[in-house]
C-alpha positions in Angstrom: 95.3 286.1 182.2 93.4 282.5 182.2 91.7 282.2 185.4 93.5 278.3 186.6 91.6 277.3 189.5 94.1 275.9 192.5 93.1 272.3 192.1 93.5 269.5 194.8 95.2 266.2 193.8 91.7 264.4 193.3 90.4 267.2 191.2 92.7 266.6 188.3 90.8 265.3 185.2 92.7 265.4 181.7 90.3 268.3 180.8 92.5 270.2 183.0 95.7 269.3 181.8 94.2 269.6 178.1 93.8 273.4 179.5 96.9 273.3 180.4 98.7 272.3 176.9 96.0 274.6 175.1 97.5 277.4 177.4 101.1 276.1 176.5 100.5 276.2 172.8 98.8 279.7 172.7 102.4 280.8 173.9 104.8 278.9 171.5 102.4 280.2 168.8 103.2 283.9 169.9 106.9 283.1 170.4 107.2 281.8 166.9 109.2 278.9 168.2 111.9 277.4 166.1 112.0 273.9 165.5 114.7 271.7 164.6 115.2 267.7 163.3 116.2 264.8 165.6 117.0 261.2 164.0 117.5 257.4 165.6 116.0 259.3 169.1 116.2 256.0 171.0 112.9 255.5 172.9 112.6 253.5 176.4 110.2 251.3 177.6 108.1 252.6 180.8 108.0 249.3 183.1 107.3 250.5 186.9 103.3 249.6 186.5 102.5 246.4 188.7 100.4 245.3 186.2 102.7 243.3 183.6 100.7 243.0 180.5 100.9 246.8 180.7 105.1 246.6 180.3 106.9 247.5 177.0 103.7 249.5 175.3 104.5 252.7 176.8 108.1 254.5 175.0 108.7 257.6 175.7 112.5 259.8 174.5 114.2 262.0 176.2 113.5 264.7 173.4 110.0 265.6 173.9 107.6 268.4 171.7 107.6 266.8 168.6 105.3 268.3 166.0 105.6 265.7 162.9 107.4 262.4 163.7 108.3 258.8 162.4 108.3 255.4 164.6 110.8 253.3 163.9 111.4 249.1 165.2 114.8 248.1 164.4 114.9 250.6 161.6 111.8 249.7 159.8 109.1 252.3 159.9 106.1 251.0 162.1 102.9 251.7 160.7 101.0 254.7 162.6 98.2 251.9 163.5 100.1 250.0 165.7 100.5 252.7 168.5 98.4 256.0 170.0 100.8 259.0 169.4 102.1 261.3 171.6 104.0 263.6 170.5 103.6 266.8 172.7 104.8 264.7 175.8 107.1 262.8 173.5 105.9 259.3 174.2 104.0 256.6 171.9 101.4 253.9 173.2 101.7 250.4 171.5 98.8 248.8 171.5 100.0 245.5 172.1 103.6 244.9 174.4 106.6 245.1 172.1 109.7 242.3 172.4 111.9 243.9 174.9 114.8 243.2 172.9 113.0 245.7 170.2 115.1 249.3 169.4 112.2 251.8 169.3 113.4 255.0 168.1 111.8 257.5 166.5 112.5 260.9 163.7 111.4 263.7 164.9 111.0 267.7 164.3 110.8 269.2 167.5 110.1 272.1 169.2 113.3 274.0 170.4 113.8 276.6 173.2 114.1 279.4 170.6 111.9 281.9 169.6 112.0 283.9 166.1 110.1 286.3 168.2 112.5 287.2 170.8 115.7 286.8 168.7 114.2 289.4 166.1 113.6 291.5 169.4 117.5 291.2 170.3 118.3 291.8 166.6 116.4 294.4 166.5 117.9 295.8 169.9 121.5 294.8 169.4 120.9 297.0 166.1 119.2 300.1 167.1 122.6 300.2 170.5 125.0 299.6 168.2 127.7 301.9 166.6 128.5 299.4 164.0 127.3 298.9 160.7 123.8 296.8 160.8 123.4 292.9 159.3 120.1 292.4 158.3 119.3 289.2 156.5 120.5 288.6 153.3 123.1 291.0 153.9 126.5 290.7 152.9 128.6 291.5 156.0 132.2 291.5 156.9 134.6 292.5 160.0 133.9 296.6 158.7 133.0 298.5 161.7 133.2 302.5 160.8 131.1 303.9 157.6 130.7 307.6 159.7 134.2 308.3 157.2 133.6 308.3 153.9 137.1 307.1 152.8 136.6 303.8 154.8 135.7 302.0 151.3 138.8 301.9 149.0 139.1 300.2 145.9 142.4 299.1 143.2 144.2 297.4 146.4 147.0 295.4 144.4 147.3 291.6 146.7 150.0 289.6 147.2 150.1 286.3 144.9 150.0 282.9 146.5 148.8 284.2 149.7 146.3 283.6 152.2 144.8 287.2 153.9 142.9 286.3 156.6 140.3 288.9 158.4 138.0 288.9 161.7 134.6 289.0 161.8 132.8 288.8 165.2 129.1 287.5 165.1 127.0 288.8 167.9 124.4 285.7 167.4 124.2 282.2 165.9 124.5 283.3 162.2 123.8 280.7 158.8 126.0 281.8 155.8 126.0 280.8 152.2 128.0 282.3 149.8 131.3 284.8 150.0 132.1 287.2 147.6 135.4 289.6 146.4 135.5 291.9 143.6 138.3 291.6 141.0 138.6 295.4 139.9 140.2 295.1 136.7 142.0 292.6 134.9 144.8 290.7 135.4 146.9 289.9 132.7 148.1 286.2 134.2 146.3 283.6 131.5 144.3 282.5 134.3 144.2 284.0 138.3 142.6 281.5 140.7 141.0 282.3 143.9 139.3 280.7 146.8 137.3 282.2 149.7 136.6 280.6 153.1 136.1 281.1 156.9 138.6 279.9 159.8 137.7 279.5 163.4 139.3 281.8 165.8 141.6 279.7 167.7 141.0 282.0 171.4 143.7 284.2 170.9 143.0 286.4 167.9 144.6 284.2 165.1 142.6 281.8 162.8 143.0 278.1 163.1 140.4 275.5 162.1 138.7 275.8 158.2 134.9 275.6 158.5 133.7 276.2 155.1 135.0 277.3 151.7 134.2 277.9 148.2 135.2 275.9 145.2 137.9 277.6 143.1 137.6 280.1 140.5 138.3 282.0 137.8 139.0 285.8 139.3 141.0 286.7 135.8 138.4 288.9 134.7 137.3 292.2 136.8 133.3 292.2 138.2 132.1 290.7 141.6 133.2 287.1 142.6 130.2 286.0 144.5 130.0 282.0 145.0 128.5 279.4 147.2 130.1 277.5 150.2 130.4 274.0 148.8 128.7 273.0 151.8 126.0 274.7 151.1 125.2 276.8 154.1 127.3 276.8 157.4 125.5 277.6 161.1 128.0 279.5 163.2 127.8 279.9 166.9 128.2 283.9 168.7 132.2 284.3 168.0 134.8 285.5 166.3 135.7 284.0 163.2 138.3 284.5 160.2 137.4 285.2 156.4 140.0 284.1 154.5 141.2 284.7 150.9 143.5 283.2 148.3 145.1 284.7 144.8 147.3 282.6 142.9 148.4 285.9 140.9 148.7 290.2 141.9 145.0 290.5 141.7 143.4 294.4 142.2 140.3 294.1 144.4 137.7 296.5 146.4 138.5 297.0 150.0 138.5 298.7 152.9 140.8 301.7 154.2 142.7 299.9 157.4 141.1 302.1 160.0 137.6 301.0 158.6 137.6 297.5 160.0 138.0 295.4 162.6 141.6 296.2 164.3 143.8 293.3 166.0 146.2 295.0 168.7 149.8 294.7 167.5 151.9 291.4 168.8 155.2 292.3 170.9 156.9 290.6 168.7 158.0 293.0 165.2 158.9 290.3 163.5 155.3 289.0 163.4 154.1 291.8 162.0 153.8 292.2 157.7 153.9 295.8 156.8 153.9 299.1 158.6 151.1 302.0 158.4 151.0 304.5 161.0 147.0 305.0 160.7 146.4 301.9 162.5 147.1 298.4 164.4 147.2 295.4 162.3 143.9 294.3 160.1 144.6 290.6 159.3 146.7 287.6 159.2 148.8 286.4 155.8 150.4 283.5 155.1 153.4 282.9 153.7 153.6 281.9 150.0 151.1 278.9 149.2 152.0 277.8 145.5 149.5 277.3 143.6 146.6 275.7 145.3 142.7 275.3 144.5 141.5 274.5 148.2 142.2 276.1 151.3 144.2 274.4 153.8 142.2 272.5 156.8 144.5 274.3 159.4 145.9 278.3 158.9 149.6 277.9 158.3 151.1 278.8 162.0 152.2 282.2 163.0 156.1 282.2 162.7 159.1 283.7 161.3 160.0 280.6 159.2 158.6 279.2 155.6 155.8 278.5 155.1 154.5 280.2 158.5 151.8 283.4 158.8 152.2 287.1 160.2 149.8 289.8 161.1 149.1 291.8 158.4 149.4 295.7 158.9 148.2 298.0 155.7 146.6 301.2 154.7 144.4 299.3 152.5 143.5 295.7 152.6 141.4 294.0 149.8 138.0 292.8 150.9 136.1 289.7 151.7 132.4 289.3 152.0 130.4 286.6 153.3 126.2 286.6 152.4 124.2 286.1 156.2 120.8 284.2 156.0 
């Protein structure tokens, strides 16, 4: 431990505080602290000093612990020689008062209150407890929760055309995804079979709503692995439960999952909300009702209903699979 000495309010000299921030650093470093990017950060003038040729050179932001950074004046870039920078305390020191009219704001990466350190800890922890199947990076997960049976994987799992299956994943941290992936499993003898991938929001009450992120459309005609990239390129998602979602525009065949393999929803009391029967298990998903053909998802899940063009829980022995790829 560094032996501080108890100071008294006259003692203080910036040695100690450089101590101090020496001290400060030496922990972040063996945090591994994440960082993250900040743009436009409007700075304020400090103006309390009595002495007024002293007012509008001080700025400081409300963001503070920035490691690389960019002052700006009204939007134009001010040249580093105009100001003493402080980026640790997030502040800058003009050296001559600025017009008080003057926007000073500043990009900046900054130092966040998460450490790589402790969530690999967690990761590590959460893994090493848990009785479902582990997500390392660059794994491709999805809402399967029981490999102790062997049958859990299936495979030739014929899917309704012009549908949208829809299953839940729950993500124990904040999670970046890239790509999602389905496997076509032989070939379909449509001219061309379509298919987009995507994931929903949960909407609090186990039944997707919002559309976060999807792939572009493809060709699934042809049987192999259908592994593509979110259009947006990557998508940060919060601790939650969330929905992947598939569409088909034909009776495609894909890989899957035995229905007492993955994640189970709890039947609704209403029957006529559920899609299909299978005594092994509760329901698995959500499906829509017939789509046409379409080569994007839609921005909202179709509702949960009895009518057209409304969704039900889907209840199977086998359910074709979706993947998503975890950064």
């Amino acid at each position: 431990m560094t032996p501080f000495n108890r100071l008294r309010s006259e003692d203080i000299l910036s040695s100690h505080i450089n101590g101090l921030t020496s001290a400060v650093n030496n922990i972040e470093q063996t945090l591994g602290m994440r960082t993250a990017t900040i743009s436009g950060h409007a700075l304020s003038p400090v103006n309390d000093m009595s002495d007024i040729t002293l007012r509008n050179r001080i700025y400081e932001g409300t963001i503070r612990n920035w490691t690389t950074f960019t002052v700006r004046r009204n939007g134009a870039v001010v040249a580093p020689d105009e100001y003493a920078a402080h980026g640790g305390f997030g502040a800058v020191v003009f050296h001559v008062a600025q017009n008080p009219a003057a926007a000073i704001t500043v990009d900046a990466t900054r130092v966040t209150n998460r450490s790589t350190v402790i969530e690999e800890l967690s990761e590590d922890t959460e893994n090493s407890l848990s009785t479902t199947v582990l997500q390392p990076r660059n794994a491709w997960i999805s809402g399967l929760i029981n490999l102790t049976d062997p049958h859990s994987i299936a495979t030739n799992i014929t899917q309704a055309a012009q549908t949208i299956d829809a299953f839940p994943i729950y993500l124990k941290k904040d999670t970046i995804l890239d790509r999602m992936r389905s496997t076509t499993t032989a070939a379909v003898t449509q001219p061309t079979t379509t298919m987009v991938m995507g994931i929903y929001r949960d909407n609090g009450n186990a039944f997707p709503s919002t559309l976060l992120a999807q792939t572009a459309s493809f060709n699934a005609t042809s049987a192999g692995v259908n592994d593509y990239a979110l259009q947006a390129g990557t998508v940060t998602l919060s601790a939650g439960l969330y929905w992947l979602a598939r569409y088909q525009s034909a009776g495609v065949t894909l890989d899957g999952f035995r229905a007492i393999g993955i994640m189970q929803i709890f039947d609704p009391t209403t029957a006529a909300h559920i899609n299909g029967t299978t005594p092994m298990a509760f329901c698995q998903g959500v499906r829509s009702g017939t789509m046409g053909n379409i080569t994007t998802l839609p921005s909202t899940f179709p509702a949960l209903g009895t009518g057209a063009n409304t969704s039900s829980y889907l209840k199977r022995d086998f359910v074709g699979g979706v993947w998503v790829r975890k950064i």
